[in-house]
N, C-alpha and C positions, 0 to 999 in steps of 0.2 A: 447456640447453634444457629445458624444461617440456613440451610437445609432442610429442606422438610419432605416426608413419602409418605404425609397420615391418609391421602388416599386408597392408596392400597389395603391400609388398617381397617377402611371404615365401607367401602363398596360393597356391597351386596347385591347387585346385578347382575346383568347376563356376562360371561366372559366369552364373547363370537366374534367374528371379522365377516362383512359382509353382508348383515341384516338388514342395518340402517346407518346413516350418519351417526347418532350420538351413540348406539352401541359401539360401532367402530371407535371413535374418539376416545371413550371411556378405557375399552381395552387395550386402547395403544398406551394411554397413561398405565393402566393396569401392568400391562408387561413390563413397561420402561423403570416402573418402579421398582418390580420385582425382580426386573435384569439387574438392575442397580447395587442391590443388596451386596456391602463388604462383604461378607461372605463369597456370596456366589464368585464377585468378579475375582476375590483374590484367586479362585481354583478358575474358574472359565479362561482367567486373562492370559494365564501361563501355558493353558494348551490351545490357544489361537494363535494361527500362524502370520507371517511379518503380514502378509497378504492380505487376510483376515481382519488384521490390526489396521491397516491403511485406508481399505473399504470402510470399516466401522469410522473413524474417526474422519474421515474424506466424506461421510454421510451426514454425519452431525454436524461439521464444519458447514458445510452446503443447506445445510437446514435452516442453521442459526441465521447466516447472512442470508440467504434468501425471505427471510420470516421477520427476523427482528432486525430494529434500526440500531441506529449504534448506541445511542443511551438504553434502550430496553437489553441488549445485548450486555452492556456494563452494569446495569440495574437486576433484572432475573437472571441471567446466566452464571456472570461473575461475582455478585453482590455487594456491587458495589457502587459506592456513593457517587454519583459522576456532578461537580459545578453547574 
């Protein structure tokens, strides 16, 4: 597997938004991990609307390219080997 959420598995800290920097940090992965869950997305994805759909992935879109270059982008996102 290429994939990995052992974060989620193994945190035991605060889960808050708004205390400090690395709590916030921590629970954004916290969330993202647990938004992630096949489970959840296969029942979430189907009652989110096209609207819904477009935001969510027009955010991430906007994240990636803002954040990562283009080899980190092919490297962590995609996983994949780039020359």
């Amino acid at each position: 597997m290429q994939h990995s959420h052992s974060f989620v598995e193994t945190y035991d800290g605060l889960v808050a938004f708004g205390l400090n920097r690395e709590t916030d940090e921590n629970t954004i992965i916290y969330y993202l991990q647990k938004f992630s869950d096949d489970a959840l997305m296969a029942t979430l994805s189907k009652r989110l609307s096209d609207q819904e759909l477009n935001s969510l992935f027009d955010l991430i879109s906007s994240l990636l390219r803002n954040h990562l270059n283009e080899n980190e982008y092919h490297r962590l996102f995609l996983k994949e080997e780039r020359p």
